[in-house]
LUMVOKOL-66554 format. One line per field, with one value per residue (C-alpha): residue number from 1; y, z, x; residue in one letter. Coordinates in steps of 0.2 Angstrom, whole numbers, plus 5000, padded with zeros to 4 digits. Each point is the difference from the previous one (the first is absolute). Layout:
N
k: NUM,...
py: Y,...
pz: Z,...
px: X,...
r: A,...
This chain:
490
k: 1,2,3,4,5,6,7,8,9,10,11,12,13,14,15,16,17,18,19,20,21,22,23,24,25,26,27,28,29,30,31,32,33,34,35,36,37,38,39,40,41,42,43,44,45,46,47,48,49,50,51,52,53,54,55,56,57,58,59,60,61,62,63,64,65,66,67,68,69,70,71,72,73,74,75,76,77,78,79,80,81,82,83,84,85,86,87,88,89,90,91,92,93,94,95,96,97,98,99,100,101,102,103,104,105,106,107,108,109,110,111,112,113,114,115,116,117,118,119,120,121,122,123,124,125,126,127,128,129,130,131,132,133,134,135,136,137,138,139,140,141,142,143,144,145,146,147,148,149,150,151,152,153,154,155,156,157,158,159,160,161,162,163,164,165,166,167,168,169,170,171,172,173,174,175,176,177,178,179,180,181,182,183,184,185,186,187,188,189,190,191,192,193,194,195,196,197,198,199,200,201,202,203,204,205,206,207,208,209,210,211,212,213,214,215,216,217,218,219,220,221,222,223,224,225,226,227,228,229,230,231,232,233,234,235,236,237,238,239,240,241,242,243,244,245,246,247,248,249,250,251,252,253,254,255,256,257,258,259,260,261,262,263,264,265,266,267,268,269,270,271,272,273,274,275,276,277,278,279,280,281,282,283,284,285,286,287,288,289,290,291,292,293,294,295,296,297,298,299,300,301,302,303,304,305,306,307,308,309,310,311,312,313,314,315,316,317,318,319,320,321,322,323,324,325,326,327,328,329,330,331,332,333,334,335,336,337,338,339,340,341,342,343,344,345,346,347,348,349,350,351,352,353,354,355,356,357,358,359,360,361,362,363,364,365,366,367,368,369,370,371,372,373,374,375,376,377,378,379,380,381,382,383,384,385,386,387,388,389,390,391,392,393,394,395,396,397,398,399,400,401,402,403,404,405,406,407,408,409,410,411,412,413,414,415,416,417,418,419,420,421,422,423,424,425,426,427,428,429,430,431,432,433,434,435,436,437,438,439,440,441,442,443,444,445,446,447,448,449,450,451,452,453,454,455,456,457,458,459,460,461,462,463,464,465,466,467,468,469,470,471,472,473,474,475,476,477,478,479,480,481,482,483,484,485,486,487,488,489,490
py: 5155,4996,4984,4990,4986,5000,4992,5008,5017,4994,4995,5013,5009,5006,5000,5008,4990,5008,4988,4984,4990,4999,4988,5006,5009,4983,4990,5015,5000,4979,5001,5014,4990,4984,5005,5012,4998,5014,5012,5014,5003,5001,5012,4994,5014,4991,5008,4995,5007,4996,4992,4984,4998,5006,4982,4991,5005,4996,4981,4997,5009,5000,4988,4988,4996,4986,5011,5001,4981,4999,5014,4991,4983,5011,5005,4990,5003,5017,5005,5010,5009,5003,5007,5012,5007,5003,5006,5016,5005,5016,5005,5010,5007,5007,5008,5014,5012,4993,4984,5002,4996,5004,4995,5013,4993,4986,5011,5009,4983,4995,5016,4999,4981,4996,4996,4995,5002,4989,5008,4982,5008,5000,4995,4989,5000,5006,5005,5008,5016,5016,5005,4987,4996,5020,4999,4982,5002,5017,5011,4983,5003,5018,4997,4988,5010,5013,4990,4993,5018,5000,4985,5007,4983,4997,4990,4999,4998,4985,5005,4983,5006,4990,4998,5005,5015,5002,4997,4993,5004,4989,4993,5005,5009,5007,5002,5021,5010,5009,5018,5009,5003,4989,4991,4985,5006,5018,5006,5014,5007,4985,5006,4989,5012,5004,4983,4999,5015,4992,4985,5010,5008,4986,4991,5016,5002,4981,5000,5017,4993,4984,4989,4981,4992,4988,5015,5011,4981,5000,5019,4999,4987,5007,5016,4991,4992,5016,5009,4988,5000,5019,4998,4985,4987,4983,5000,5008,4989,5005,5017,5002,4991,5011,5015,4994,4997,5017,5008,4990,5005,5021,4998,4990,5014,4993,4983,4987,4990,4984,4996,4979,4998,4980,4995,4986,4992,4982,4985,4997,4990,4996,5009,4996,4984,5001,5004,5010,5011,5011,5001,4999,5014,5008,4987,4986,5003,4996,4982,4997,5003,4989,4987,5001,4996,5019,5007,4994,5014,5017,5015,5001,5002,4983,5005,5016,4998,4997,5007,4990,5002,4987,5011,4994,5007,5016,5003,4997,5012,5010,4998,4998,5018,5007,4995,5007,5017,5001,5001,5015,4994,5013,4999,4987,4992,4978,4992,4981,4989,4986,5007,5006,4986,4984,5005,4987,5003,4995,4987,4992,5003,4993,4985,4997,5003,4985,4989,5001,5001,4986,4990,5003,5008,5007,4995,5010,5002,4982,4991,4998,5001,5018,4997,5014,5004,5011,5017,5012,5014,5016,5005,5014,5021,5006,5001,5004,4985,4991,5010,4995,4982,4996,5012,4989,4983,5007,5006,4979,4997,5012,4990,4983,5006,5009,4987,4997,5019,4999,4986,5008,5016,4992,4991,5016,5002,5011,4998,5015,4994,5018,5005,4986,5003,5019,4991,4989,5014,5012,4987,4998,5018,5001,4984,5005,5009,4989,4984,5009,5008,5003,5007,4994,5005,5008,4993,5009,5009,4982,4989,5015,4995,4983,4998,5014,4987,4985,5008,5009,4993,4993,4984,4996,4984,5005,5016,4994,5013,4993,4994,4992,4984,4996,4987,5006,4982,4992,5013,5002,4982,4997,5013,5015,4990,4989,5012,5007,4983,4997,5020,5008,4985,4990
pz: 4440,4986,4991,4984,4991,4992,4986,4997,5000,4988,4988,4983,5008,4993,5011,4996,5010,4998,5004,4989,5000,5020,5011,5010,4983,4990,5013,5002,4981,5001,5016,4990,4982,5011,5012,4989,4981,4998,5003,4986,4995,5012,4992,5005,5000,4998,4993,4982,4986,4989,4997,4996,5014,5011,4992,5002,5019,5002,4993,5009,5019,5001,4990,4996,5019,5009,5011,4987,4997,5008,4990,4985,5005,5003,4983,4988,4984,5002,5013,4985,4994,5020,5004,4986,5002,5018,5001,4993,4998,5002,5000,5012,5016,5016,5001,4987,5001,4990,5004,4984,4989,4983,4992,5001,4996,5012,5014,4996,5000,5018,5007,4995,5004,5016,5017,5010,5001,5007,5002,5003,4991,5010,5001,5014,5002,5017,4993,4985,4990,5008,4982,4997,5016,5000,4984,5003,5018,5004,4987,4989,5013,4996,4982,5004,5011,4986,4987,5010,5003,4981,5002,4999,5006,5011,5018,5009,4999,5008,5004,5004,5015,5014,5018,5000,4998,5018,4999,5016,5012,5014,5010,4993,4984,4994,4984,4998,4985,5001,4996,4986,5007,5015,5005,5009,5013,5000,4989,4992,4979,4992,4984,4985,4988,5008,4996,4982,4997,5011,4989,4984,5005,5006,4983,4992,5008,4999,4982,4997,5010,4987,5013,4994,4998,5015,5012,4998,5005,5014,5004,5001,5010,5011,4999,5006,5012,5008,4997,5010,5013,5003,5003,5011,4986,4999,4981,4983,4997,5016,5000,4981,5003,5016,4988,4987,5014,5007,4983,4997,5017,4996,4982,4999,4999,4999,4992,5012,5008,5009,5003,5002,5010,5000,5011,4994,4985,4996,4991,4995,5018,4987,4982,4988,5007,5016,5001,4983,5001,4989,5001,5016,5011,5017,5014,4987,4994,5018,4997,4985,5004,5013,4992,4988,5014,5000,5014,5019,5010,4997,5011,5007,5017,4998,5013,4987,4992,4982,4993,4982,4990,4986,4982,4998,5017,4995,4985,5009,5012,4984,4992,5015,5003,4983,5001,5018,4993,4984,5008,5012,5013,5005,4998,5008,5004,5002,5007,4993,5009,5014,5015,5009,4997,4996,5003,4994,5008,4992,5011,4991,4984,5005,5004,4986,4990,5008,5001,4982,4992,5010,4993,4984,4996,4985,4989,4993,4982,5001,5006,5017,5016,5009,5019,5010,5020,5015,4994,5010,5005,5006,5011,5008,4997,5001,4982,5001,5007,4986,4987,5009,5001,4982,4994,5010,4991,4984,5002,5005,4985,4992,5005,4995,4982,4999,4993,4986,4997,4996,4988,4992,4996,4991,4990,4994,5017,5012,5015,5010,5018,5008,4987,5005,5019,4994,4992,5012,5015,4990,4997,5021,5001,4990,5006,5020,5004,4994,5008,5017,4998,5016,4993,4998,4987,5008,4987,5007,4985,4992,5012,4998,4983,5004,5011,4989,4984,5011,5004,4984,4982,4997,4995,5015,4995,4984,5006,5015,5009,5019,5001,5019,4987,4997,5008,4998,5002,4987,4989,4999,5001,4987,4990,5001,4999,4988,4991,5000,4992,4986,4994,5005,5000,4987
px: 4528,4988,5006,4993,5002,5020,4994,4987,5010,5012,4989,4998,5016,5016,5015,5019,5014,5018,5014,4993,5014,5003,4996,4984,4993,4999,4992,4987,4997,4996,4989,4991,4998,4998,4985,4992,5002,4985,5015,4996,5020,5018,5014,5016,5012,5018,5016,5003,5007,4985,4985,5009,5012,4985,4991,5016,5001,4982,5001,5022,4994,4982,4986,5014,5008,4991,4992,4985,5000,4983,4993,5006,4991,4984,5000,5008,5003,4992,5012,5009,4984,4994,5017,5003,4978,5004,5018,5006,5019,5008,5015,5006,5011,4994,5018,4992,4987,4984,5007,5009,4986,5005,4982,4988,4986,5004,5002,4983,4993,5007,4996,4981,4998,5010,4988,5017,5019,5011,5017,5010,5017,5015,5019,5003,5019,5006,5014,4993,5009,4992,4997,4988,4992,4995,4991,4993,4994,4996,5000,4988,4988,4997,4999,4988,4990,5001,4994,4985,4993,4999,4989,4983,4990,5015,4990,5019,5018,5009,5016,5012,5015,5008,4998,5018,4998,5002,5020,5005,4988,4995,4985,4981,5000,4985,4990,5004,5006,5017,4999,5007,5018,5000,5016,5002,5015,4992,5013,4991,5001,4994,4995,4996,5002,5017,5005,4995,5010,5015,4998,5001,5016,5010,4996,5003,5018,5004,4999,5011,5012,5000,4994,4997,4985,5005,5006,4982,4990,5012,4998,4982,4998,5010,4991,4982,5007,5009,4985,4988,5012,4998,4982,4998,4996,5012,4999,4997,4986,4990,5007,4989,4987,4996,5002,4986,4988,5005,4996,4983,4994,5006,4994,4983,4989,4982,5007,4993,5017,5004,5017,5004,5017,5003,5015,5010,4988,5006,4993,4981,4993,4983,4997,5001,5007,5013,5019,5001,5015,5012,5019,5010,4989,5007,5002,5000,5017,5005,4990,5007,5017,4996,4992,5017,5013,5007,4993,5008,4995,4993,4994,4982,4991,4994,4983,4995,4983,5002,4987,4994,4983,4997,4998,4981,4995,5008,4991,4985,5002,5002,4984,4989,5008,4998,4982,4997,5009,4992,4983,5004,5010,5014,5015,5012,5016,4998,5016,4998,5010,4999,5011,4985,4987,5011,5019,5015,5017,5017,5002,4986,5009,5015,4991,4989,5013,5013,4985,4997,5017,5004,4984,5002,5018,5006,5013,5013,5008,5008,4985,5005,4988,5004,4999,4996,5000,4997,5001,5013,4986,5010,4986,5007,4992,5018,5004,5018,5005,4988,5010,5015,4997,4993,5018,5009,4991,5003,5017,5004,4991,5011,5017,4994,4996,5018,5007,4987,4999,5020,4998,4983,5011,5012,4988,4993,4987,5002,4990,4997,4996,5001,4984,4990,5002,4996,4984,4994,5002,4990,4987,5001,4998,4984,4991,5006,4983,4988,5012,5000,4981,4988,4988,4982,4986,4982,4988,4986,4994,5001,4991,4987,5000,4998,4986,4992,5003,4994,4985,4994,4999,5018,5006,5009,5005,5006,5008,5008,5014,4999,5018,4992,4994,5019,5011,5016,5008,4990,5001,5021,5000,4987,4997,5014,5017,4992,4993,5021,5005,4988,4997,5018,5013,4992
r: X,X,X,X,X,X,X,X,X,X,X,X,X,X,X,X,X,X,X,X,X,X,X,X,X,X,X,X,X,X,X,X,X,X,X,X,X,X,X,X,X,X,X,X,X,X,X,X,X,X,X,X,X,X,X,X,X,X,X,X,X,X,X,X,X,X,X,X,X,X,X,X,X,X,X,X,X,X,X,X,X,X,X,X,X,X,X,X,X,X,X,X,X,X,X,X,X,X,X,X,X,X,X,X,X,X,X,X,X,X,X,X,X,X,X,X,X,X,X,X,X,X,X,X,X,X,X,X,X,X,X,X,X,X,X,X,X,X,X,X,X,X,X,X,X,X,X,X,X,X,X,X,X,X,X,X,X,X,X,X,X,X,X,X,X,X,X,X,X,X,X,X,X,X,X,X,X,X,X,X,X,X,X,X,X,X,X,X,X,X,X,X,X,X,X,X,X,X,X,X,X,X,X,X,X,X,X,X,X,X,X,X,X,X,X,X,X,X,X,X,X,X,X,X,X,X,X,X,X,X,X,X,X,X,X,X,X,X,X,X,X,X,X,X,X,X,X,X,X,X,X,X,X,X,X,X,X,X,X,X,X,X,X,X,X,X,X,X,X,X,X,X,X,X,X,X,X,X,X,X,X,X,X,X,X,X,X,X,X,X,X,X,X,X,X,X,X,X,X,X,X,X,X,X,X,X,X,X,X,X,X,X,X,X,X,X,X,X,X,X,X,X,X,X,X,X,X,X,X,X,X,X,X,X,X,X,X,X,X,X,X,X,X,X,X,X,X,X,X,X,X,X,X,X,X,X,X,X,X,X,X,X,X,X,X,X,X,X,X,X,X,X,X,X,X,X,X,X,X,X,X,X,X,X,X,X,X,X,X,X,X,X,X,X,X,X,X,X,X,X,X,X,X,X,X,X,X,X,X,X,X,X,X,X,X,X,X,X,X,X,X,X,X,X,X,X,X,X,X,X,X,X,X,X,X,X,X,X,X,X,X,X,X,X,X,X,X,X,X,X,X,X,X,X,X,X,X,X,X,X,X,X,X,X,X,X,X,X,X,X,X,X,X,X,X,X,X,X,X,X,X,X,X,X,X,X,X,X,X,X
């Protein structure tokens, strides 16, 4: 593996990132613009209506979050000028074919200029509608594959997955491709154009029968999540993602490929300064709802690796990648997490988390310390009796509010108990694999990449991916949770 300088390589290029607004894609466009201000041009492709709500979403999610506060000092008061000569705008969705360009000459101009792709567009939401997880996450990444084929100085394709993609299986789980097809349970007829059309009809017969706008949402969630069930996969989210990478891998052609699956990304551990973090993000709900007094027990196997990457680490591993691919490397798969090198357990979490909340506690909305305890860690495999433990909890919780919903409904306010169980045990449902997970992540293919990086050309110190340099315990202590308080909290 023949590696080079990053920054030398991104110098004079132009790079097209889907998925602007997200999380990963906004801290990959500031280390880019931060390290290397030589960057020709970036295109971000972002849905917008036009032009001007494309600008609008660029200043309110992107260049205007305090994410790029560094970026702002560096410049000054040519920030603006810096910003609007390197960034480009486009308006777009993966969802359609041409990524629904509707410009032209824009398009022309993308196709003839792009060196790299970096397909970072996707919904997130376990329990996403079918509908839109389908167009986003697997059927996106073929119309982002198509479009890069049109690119004619195209050097490779970054396509962003997940390491869940491998549902719930347990032990050592490599770095290989899934076949066009392939299942999870070996149920066999897996067929992604079969979906689309399945999707298509459902939506299609929903609204002859007059369905409401509520009751199609409804229906297509439950349609994902019935339909990843057949095949092995624990959610709608996975289930998709799996597809796009299945679709990439049948479809790519000559288009050179490397596929980044990060396992749980969370806060920055370094750049562009530590603990940066976007909205409440996987296991952090669990913390803040902790942190906030409301959580007392919740189910877990308390000794299962938890396996976290900091954001920064991950888009590092991305373009120490991108580099090693675009210079003829073939293609590859790169699990970037920490399970194998550096694993942190859920025992640990549930200890940082009591030793910091108990430090330094929040207060809730009449100013008033919120003191928090031992958490109740259902640590048991058998899920029944989990499900049947936490029903049982709620259904308590039920009765002692039974007397507050009865006044509430005279008052005008009905409070529906029996939905919020429903609510709460379907969020259990979703979350149980990942709660209950075995599994640990072969980074082989990435420690290759590693050691290759070390030893060549790259800036190591600047492009840092080895989760091995993190202490878990001072970074949830002093970084992560903080990092909860100040960006997410507030």
């Amino acid at each position: 593996m023949e590696l080079q300088s990053i920054l030398h390589f991104l110098q004079d290029k132009t790079v097209l990132v889907t998925g602007a607004t997200g999380f990963l894609a906004k801290i990959f466009v500031e280390k880019i613009l931060r390290v290397q201000p030589n960057i020709k041009k970036l295109y971000l492709l972002l849905r917008a209506s036009d032009s001007i709500s494309a600008t609008q979403r660029l200043h309110n999610e992107i260049t205007g979050t305090e994410l790029f506060r560094l970026l702002k000092e560096n410049h000054g008061a040519e920030f603006n000028s810096f910003i609007s000569k390197k960034l480009t705008l486009v308006p777009g969705d993966i969802s359609h074919e041409d990524l629904n360009l509707k410009d032209s000459v824009v398009k022309e101009e993308i196709c003839r200029e792009t060196d790299v792709i970096v397909n970072l567009a996707a919904t997130t939401n376990f329990d996403e509608r079918y509908d839109v997880a389908l167009g986003i996450n697997a059927l996106g990444a073929k119309h982002v594959l198509s479009f890069a084929k049109k690119c004619t100085k195209l050097k490779v394709l970054v396509h962003v997955s997940t390491a869940y993609v491998c549902g719930e299986k347990g032990g050592l789980i490599t770095e290989d491709p899934y076949k066009m097809g392939e299942s999870l349970n070996g149920v066999s007829g897996l067929n992604i154009d079969s979906e689309k059309k399945l999707v298509e009809e459902t939506l299609k017969q929903l609204q002859e029968e007059g369905a409401t706008e509520y009751e199609i949402k409804v229906a297509m969630k439950d349609l994902g999540l019935k339909r990843a069930n057949t095949y092995g996969w624990p959610n709608t989210y996975v289930f998709t993602k799996a597809m796009g990478e299945m679709l990439v891998g049948a479809l790519k052609g000559n288009v050179p490929v490397v596929i980044i699956r990060p396992t749980i990304v969370t806060s920055t551990f370094k750049e562009p300064f530590p603990g940066w973090v976007e909205g409440v993000r996987t296991i952090d709900s669990v913390l803040v709802a902790y942190g906030k007094g409301k959580l007392s027990c919740f189910p877990a196997d308390i000794d299962a690796v938890f396996d976290a990457i900091p954001a920064d680490m991950v888009v590092n591993a991305m373009l120490v990648a991108m580099v090693a691919h675009a210079n003829g490397e073939d293609d590859k798969i790169y699990h970037v997490g920490s399970s194998m090198r550096n694993p942190v357990r859920y025992s640990n979490l549930t200890d940082y988390g009591l030793r910091y909340f108990t430090s330094k506690p929040l207060k809730n909305k009449d100013g008033k310390i919120v003191k928090v305890g031992n958490v109740t860690v259902l640590n048991s495999i058998d899920s029944f009796r989990t499900y049947m433990f936490i029903r049982y909890m709620l259904l308590l919780k039920g009765l002692e509010l039974a007397n507050k919903a009865f006044c509430q409904y005279f008052r005008g306010t009905y409070l529906d108990l029996n939905r919020k169980i429903q609510i709460v045990m379907r969020l259990v449902d979703l979350y149980r694999p990942y709660l209950f997970f075995n599994g640990v992540f072969d980074n082989m293919n990435t420690e290759k990449l590693r050691v290759a990086a070390t030893q060549g050309g790259v800036e190591m110190d600047m492009f840092y991916f080895d989760p091995k340099m993190i202490d878990w315990e001072y970074y949830f202590m002093n970084i992560h949770i903080a990092g909860i308080n100040k960006y997410v909290l507030k």
